[in-house]
C-alpha positions in Angstrom: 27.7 -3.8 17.3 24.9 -1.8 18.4 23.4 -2.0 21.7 19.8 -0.7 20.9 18.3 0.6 18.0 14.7 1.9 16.7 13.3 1.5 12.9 10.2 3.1 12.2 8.4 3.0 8.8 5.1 4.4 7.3 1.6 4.0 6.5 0.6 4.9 2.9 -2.4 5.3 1.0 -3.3 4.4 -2.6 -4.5 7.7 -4.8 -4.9 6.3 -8.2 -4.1 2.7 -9.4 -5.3 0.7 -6.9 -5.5 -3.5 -8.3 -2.9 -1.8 -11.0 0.4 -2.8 -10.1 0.2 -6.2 -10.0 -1.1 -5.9 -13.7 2.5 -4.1 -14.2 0.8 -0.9 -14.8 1.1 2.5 -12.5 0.2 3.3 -9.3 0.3 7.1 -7.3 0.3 6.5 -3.5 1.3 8.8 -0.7 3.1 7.7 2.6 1.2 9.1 5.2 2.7 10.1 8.9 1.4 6.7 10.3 4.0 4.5 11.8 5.4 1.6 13.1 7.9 0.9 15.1 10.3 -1.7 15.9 12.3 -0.4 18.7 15.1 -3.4 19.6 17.8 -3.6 23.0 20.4 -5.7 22.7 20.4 -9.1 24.7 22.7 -11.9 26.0 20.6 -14.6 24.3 20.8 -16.1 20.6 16.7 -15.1 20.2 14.8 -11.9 19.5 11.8 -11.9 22.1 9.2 -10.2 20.6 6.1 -7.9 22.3 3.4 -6.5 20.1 2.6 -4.0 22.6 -1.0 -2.9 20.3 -1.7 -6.6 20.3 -0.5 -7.8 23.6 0.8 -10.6 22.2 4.6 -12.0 23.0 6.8 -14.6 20.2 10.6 -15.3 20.3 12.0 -16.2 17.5 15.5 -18.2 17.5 16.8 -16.7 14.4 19.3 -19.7 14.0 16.5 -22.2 13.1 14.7 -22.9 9.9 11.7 -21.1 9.1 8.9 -23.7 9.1 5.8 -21.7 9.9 3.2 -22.9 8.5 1.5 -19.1 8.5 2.1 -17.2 5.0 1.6 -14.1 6.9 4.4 -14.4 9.6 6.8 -12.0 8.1 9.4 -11.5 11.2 10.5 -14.9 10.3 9.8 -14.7 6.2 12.2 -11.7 6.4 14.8 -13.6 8.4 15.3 -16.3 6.0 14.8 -14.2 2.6 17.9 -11.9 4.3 20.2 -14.7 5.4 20.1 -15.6 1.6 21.2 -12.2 0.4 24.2 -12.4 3.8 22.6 -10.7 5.9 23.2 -12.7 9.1 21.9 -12.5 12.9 24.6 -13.7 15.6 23.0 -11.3 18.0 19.7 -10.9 20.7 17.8 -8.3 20.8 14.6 -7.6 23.0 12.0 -6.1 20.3 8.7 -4.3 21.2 6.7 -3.4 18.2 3.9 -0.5 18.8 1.8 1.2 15.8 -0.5 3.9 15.1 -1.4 2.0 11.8 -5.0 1.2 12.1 -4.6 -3.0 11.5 -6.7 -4.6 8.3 -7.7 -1.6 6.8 -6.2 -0.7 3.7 -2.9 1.2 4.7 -0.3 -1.3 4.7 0.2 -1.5 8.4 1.6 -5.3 7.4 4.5 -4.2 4.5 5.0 -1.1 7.0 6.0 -3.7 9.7 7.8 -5.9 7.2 9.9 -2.4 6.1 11.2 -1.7 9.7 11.9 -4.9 10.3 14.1 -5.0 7.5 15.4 -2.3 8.1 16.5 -2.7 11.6 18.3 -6.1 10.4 20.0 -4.8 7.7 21.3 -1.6 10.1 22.4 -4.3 13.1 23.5 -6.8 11.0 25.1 -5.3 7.9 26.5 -2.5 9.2 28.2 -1.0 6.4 25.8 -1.8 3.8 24.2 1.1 2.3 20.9 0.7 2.3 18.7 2.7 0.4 14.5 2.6 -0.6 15.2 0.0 -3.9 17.0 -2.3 -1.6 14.5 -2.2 1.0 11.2 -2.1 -1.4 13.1 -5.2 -2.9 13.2 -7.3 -0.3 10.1 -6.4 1.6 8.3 -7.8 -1.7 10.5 -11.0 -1.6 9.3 -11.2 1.6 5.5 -10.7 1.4 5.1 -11.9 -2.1 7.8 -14.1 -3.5 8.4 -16.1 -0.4 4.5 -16.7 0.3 3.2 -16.8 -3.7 1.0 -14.0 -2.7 -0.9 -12.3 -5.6 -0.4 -8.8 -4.4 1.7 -6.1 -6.5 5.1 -4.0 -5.3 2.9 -0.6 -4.9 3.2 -0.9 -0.5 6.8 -2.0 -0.7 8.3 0.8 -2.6 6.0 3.3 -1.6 7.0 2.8 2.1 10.3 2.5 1.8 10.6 5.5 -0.7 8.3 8.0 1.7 6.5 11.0 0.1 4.2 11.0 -3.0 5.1 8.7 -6.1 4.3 7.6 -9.5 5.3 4.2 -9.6 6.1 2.5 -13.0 6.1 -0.8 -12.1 7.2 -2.5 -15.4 10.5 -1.5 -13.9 10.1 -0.1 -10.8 11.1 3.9 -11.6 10.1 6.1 -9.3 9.1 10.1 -10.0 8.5 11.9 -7.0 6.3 14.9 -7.1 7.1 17.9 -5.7 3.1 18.7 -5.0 2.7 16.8 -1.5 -0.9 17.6 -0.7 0.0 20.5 2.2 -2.3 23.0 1.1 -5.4 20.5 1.3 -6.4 17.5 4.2 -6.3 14.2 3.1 -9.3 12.8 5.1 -9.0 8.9 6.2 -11.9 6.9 7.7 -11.7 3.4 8.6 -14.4 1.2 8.7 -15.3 -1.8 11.0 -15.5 -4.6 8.7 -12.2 -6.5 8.1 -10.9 -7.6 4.5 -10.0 -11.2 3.0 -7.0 -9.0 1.0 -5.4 -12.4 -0.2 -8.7 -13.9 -1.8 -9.4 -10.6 -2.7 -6.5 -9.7 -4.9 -6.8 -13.7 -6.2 -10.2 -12.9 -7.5 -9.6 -9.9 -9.1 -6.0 -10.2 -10.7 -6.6 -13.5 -12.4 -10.1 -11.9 -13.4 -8.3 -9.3 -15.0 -5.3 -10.9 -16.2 -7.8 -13.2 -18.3 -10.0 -10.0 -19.3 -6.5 -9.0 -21.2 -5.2 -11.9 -22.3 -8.0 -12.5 -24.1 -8.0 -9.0 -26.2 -4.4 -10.0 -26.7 -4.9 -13.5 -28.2 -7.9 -11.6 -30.3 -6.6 -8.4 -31.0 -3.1 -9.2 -32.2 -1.8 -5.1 -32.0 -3.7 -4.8 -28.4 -0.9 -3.2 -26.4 -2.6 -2.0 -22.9 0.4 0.8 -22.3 -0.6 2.4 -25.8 -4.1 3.7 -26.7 -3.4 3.7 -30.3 -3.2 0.0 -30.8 -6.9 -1.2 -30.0 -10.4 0.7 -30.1 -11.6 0.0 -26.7 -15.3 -0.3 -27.5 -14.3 -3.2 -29.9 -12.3 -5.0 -27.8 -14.8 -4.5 -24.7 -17.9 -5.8 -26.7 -15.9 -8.8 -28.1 -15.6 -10.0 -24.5 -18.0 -12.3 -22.4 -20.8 -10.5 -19.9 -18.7 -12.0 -17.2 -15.1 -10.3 -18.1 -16.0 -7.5 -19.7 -16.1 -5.1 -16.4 -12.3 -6.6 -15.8 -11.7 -4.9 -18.7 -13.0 -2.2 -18.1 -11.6 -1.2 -14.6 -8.1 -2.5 -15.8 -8.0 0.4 -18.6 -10.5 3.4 -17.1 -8.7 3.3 -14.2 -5.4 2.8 -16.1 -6.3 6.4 -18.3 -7.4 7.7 -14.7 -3.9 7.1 -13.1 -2.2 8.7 -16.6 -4.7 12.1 -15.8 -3.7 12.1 -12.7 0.5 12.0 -12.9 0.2 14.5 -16.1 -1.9 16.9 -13.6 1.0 16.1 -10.3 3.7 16.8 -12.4 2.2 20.6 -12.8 4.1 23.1 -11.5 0.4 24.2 -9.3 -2.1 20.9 -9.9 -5.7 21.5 -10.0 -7.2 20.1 -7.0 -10.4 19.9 -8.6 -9.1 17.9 -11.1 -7.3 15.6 -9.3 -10.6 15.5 -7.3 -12.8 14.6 -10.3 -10.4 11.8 -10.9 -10.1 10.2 -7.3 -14.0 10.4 -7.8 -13.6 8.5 -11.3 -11.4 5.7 -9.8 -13.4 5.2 -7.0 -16.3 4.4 -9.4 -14.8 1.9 -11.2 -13.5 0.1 -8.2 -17.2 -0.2 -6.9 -19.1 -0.2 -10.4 -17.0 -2.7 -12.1 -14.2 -4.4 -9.4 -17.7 -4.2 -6.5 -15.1 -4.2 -3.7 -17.2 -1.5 -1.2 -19.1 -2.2 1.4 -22.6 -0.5 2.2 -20.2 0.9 5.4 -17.5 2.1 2.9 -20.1 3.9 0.5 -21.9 5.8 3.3 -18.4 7.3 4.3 -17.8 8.3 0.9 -21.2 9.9 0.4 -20.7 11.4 3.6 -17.3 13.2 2.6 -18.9 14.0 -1.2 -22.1 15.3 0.6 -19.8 17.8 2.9 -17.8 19.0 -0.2 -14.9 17.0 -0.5 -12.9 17.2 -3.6 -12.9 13.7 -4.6 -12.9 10.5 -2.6 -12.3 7.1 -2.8 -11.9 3.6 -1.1 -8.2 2.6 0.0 -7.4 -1.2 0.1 -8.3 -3.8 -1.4 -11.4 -4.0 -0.9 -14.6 -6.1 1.2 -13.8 -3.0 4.2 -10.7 -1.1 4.5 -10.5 2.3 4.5 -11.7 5.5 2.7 -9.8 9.1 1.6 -11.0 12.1 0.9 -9.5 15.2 -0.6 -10.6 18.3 1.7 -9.9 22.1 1.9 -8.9 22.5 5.3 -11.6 24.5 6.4 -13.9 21.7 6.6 -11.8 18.8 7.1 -12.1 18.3 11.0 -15.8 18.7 10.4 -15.6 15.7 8.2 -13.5 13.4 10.5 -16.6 14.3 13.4 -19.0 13.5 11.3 -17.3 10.2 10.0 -16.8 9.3 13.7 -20.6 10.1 14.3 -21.9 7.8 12.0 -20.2 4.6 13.5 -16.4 5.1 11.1 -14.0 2.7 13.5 -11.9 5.5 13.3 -11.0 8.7 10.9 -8.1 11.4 11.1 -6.2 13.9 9.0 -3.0 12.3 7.3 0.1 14.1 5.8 2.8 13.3 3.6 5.8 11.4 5.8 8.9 11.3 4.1 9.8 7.7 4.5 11.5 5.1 7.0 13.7 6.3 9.2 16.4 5.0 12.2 18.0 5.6 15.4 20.8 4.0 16.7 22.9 4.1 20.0 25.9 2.0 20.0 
C-alpha cells in the first residue's frame, strides 16, 4: 500500500450558465491553475489527522466510525461514508495536511476542489486498481456535496474540476465537449471581493424561484419546451407571468440563449473574442438585472475592468460577493489586476487554463 501520496485538484470559474445547471440546462466553465492540495503520509494509527495549514486548524477523523456530524458542509467525512458505500474502504492512517491557493468563499469552488482531491486520494490509496477517471470522480464529489447534504446546488464544480480544461457541460446527461480554444492568447482577469456569500440560501432562493417561473409556462403553455425555441413565443409566455416571477423567467432563458452563443462561437476553429466578450457582458447583466446577486463591491470591479477595456466581464459565484472575471488582451491585464487591488479587491490575479486533477504517489 502506499506510504505517502499527494492529490491536488483545481479551481474553476463559471463563463456562461451560471444558476443553469441545476435547472438541467448548460453551463461553460474553465478550470483555472488554482489548487488544492491534499498531500497524505502514511501512519501507524487507524485515524487520518488532519492540518488545514491556510486555516490553522487541526481534526482527526477515525474513519471506522459513523458519520454523525451534524455540519452539512464537513465533506472529509461526507466523502468517507458516500465511498465506503460504493467499496471503497480505509484500513489505513495517514497524516494529511491540506494547503490551497484557492481564495475561500468566493466563487471558485475552493470547497468541490477540496472534496475532488480528497476523493481522489481515497480512491488512489484505497482502491488501487480501480481506474478512476473524471465521470467517476465528478460522480461522487456531487453525491458528496449535494445528494448526501440535500444541497440545492447543480453538478457544474464537480465535473468541471475533475474533468480540467474548458467545457460545455450538458447536464441533462452529463456529456462533456471540450474545446480546443483555451483562452491562451487573452488573460482571464479574477478579482475577489471582501464580502462573503450565503451560497446555500442563495441557490435555495433562486432555483426554486426559477423552477416555479417554468413550471408555470409549462402547466400554461402545454408545447413550452425550454431546450427548443420553437415551442413557445417568449414574450407571451413572459407577460402571462406574475410581476414577481417573471425576471426568473427571464434570466433562466436569456441567459440560456447566451450560453447556446457562446458554445456555437468556442466550437470555432478561431472564436471571436469580442463576441464571446459581448456575451460574458450579456450574462453578467441578467445575473444583476434580473437574478440581483452583485454587490455595490462586485459592480465597481466590473466597471472598473469594462472602464479599462476589457472584453467582457462578469460575476463568478453565486452571488451576495464572490468573485469577478474579466476577459483581457494581455497588454493591459496586469494593469487591471493593480488597479483592482487599488481600489480595496481582497485580492485579483491572472488565471489560466489547468488541465485537471492530478496525483503523486511513492510507495
Amino acid at each position: 500500500m502506499l506510504n505517502s501520496i499527494t492529490s491536488v485538484a483545481p479551481a474553476r470559474i463559471c463563463l456562461y450558465g451560471d444558476h443553469q445547471d441545476y435547472l438541467n440546462l448548460p453551463i461553460i466553465a474553465i478550470a483555472i491553475n488554482r489548487y488544492i492540495k491534499v498531500k497524505a503520509k502514511s501512519n501507524l494509527t487507524e485515524s487520518f489527522y488532519i492540518n488545514k495549514l491556510d486555516l490553522g486548524k487541526k481534526d482527526i477523523i477515525d474513519y471506522d466510525k459513523d458519520y454523525n456530524s451534524k455540519s452539512r458542509t464537513d465533506f472529509l467525512r461526507i466523502a468517507i461514508k458516500v465511498l465506503k458505500k460504493h467499496g471503497c474502504m480505509p484500513n489505513k492512517g495517514f497524516d494529511i495536511d491540506i494547503s490551497s491557493n484557492i481564495p475561500i468563499n468566493s466563487g471558485l469552488s475552493s470547497s468541490s476542489a477540496l472534496t475532488v482531491a480528497w476523493i481522489q486520494f481515497l480512491l488512489k490509496t484505497y482502491l488501487p486498481d480501480k481506474k478512476i477517471d473524471y465521470k467517476i470522480l465528478a460522480e461522487l464529489a456531487y453525491e458528496t456535496e449535494v445528494t448526501e447534504t440535500g444541497s440545492s446546488g447543480g453538478n457544474m464544480d464537480q465535473y468541471t474540476i475533475s474533468h480540467g480544461d474548458t467545457i460545455f457541460l450538458n447536464t441533462l446527461n452529463n456529456k462533456i465537449h471540450s474545446y480546443n480554444y483555451d483562452f491562451s492568447d487573452v488573460d482571464l482577469v479574477v478579482g475577489v471581493s471582501n464580502a462573503g456569500k450565503d451560497t446555500r440560501g442563495m441557490l435555495k432562493k433562486l432555483k426554486s424561484n426559477q423552477l416555479l417561473a417554468l413550471n408555470t409556462i409549462s402547466k400554461s403553455f402545454s408545447d413550452f419546451n425550454v431546450y427548443d425555441n420553437e415551442t413557445y413565443d417568449y414574450n407571451s409566455c413572459y407577460e402571462s407571468l406574475s410581476h414577481d416571477l417573471k425576471p426568473y423567467f427571464k434570466a433562466a432563458i436569456k441567459n440560456f440563449d447566451v450560453t447556446r452563443a457562446a458554445d456555437n462561437e468556442l466550437r470555432n476553429d478561431s472564436p471571436n473574442i469580442e463576441v464571446l466578450g459581448k456575451l460574458m457582458n450579456n450574462h453578467h447583466d441578467l445575473l444583476r438585472g434580473e437574478l440581483k446577486i452583485t454587490t455595490d463591491e462586485i459592480d465597481q470591479m466590473i466597471d472598473i475592468c469594462n472602464s479599462m477595456g476589457s472584453y467582457g466581464s462578469k460575476i463568478v459565484g453565486s452571488g451576495g460577493g464572490g468573485s469577478i472575471v474579466a476577459i483581457c488582451d494581455k497588454n493591459i491585464s496586469e494593469g487591471v489586476v493593480s488597479k483592482l487591488k487599488d481600489n480595496g479587491a481582497k485580492n485579483a490575479f491572472i488565471a489560466t487554463q489547468s488541465n485537471g486533477p492530478k496525483i503523486e504517489t511513492n510507495e
